[in-house]
C-alpha positions as CSV (number, residue, x, y, z in Angstrom):
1,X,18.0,-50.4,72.8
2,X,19.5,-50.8,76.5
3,X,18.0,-52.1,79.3
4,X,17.5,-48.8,80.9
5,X,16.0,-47.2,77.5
6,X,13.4,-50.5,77.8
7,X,12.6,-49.8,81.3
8,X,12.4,-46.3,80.6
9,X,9.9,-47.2,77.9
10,X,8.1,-49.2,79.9
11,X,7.8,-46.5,83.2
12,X,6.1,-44.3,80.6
13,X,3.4,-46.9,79.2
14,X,2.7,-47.2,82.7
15,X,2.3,-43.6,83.6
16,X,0.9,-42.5,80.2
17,X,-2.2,-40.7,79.7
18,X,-4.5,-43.5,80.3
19,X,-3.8,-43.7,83.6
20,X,-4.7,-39.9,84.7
21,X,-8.3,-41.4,84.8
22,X,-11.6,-39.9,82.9
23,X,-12.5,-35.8,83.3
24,X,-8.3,-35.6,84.2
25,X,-8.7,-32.6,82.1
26,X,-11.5,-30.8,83.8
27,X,-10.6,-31.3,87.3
28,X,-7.2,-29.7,86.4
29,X,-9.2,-26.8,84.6
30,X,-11.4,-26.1,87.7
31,X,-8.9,-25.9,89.9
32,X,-6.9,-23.2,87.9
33,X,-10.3,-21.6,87.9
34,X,-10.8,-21.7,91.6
35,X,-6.9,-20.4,92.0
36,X,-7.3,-16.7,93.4
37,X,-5.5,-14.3,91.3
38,X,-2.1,-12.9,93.0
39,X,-1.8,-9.4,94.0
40,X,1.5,-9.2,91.8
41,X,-1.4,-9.7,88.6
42,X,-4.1,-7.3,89.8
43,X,-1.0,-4.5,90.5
44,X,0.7,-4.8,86.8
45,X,-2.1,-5.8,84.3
46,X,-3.6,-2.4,84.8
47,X,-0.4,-0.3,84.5
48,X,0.8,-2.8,81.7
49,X,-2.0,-1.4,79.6
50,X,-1.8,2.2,80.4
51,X,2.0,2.0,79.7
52,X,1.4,-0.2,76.4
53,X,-1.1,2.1,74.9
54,X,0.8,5.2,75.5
55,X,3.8,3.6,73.9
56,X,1.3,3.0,71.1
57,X,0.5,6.5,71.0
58,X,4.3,7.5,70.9
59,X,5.4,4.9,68.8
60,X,2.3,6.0,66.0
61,X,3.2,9.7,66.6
62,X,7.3,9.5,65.8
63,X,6.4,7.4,62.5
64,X,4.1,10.2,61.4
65,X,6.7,13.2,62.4
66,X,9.3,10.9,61.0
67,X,7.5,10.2,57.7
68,X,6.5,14.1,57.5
69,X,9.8,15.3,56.9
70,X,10.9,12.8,54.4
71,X,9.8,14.9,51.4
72,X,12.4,17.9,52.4
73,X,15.1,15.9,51.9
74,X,16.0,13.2,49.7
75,X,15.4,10.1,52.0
76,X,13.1,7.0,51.2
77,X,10.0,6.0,53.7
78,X,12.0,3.6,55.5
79,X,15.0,6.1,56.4
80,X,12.9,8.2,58.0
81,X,11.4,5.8,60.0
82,X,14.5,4.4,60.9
83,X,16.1,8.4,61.3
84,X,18.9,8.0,59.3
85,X,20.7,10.8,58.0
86,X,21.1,11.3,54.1
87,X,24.6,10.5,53.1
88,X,25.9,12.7,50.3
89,X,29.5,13.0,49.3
90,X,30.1,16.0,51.5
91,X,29.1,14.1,54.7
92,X,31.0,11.5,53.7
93,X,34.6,13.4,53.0
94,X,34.0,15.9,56.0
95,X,36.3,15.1,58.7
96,X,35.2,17.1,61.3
97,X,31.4,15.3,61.2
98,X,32.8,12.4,61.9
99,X,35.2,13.3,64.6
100,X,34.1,16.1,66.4
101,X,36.2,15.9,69.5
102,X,39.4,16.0,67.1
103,X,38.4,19.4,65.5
104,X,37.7,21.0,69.2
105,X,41.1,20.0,70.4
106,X,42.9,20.7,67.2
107,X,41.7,24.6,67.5
């Protein structure tokens, strides 16, 4: 070890926990108690909460339409939750679905 690691060393044996004194803990926790809560908090914790549960309710309501018309077509749970399209060999070989604009201009 260098000198400076030693008297780094050192420094913190000398500030360590020890030293913050008995009930360190508690004072700090009363005074985070007594802190008055900012006007930025009281503004956005309500709205945060409306605007979480109706994402809830949108999230829970596009699984359920997503998952209800899975059995028309031959996709798994988690395609239709995802809202992927079936690939079959015609989508696959058909130009004009994958390139739309080149079809329009070819007309």
């Amino acid at each position: 070890m260098t000198e400076h690691d030693l008297q780094l060393e050192q420094l913190l044996r000398d500030k360590g926990r020890s030293n913050f004194g008995p009930g360190f803990a508690d004072r700090v926790m009363r005074r985070v108690e007594e802190e008055p809560v900012g006007w930025i908090d009281s503004l956005t914790l309500p709205d945060f909460v409306r605007f979480a549960a109706a994402a809830l309710v949108l999230a829970v309501a596009l699984a359920v339409f997503s998952l209800s018309g899975s059995s028309e077509r031959s996709q798994t749970a988690l395609e239709a939750v995802l809202g992927l399209d079936p690939v079959t060999a015609t989508s696959i070989y058909d130009a004009q679905a994958l390139m739309p604009a080149a079809s329009e201009s070819a007309s």
